[in-house]
N, C-alpha and C positions, 0 to 999 in steps of 0.2 A: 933773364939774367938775375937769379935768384929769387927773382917772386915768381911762382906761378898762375898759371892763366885762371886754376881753379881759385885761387887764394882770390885775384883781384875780382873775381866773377861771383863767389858769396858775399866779398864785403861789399861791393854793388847792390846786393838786395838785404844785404844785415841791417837790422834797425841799427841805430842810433845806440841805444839801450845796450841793445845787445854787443856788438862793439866795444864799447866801452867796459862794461862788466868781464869780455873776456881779458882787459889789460891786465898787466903787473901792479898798475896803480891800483885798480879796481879792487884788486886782491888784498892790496895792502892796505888799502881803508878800512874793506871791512874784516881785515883780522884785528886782535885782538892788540897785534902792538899798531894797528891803524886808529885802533879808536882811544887806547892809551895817548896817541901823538894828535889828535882831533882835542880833547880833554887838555891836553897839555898847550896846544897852540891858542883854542879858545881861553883859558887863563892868563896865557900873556895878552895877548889881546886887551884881556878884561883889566890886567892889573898896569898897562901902556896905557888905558885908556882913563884909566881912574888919577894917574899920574899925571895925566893931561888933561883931567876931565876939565879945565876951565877954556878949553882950544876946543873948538868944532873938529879937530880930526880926532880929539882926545875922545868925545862923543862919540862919533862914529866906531872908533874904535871898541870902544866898547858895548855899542847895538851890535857891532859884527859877530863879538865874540859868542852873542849867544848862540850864531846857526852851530862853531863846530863841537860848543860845549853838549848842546845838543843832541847834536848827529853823534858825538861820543857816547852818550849816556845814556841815549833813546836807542841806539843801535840802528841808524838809518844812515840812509844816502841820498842826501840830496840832490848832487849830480844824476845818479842812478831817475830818480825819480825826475828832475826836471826834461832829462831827454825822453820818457816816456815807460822808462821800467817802473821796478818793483822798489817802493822805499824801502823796506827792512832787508836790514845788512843779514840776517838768517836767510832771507830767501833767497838773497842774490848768492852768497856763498852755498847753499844748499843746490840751485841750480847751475853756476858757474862753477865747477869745481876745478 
């Protein structure tokens, strides 16, 4: 009833990884207005966190900010990489096309 038997039968043996990387999300992280919006999320973050810095979430908030400023500027994927793929957002776009 719209999926078919082959669809559910690959993502059955699909990594993790690989799954993931073929998403929309996947795509749009690591394009380049993905990592512009990583860059840009990580700074509010940073600049929430510095506004609160005297609060424990004001902290936290901005230890967070460093993964997506990061992941923007180093060009990786963390997600990619914690379920078992490749960090760098060239390889995943280079292989998930």
């Amino acid at each position: 009833m719209g999926i078919s038997l082959s669809l559910i039968v690959a993502n059955i043996f699909m990594k993790n990884h690989e799954a993931f990387n073929q998403t929309d999300f996947s795509k749009f992280l690591n394009s380049i207005n993905g990592r512009i919006f990583r860059i840009s999320a990580g700074v509010v973050f940073l600049v929430i966190g510095f506004i609160y810095r005297d609060h424990a979430l004001g902290v936290v908030s901005m230890i967070w900010s460093v993964f997506p400023i990061s992941a923007g500027v180093f060009d990786i994927c963390f997600i990619s990489a914690i379920l078992g793929g490749p960090l760098s957002g060239d390889e995943i776009r280079s292989k998930y096309k």
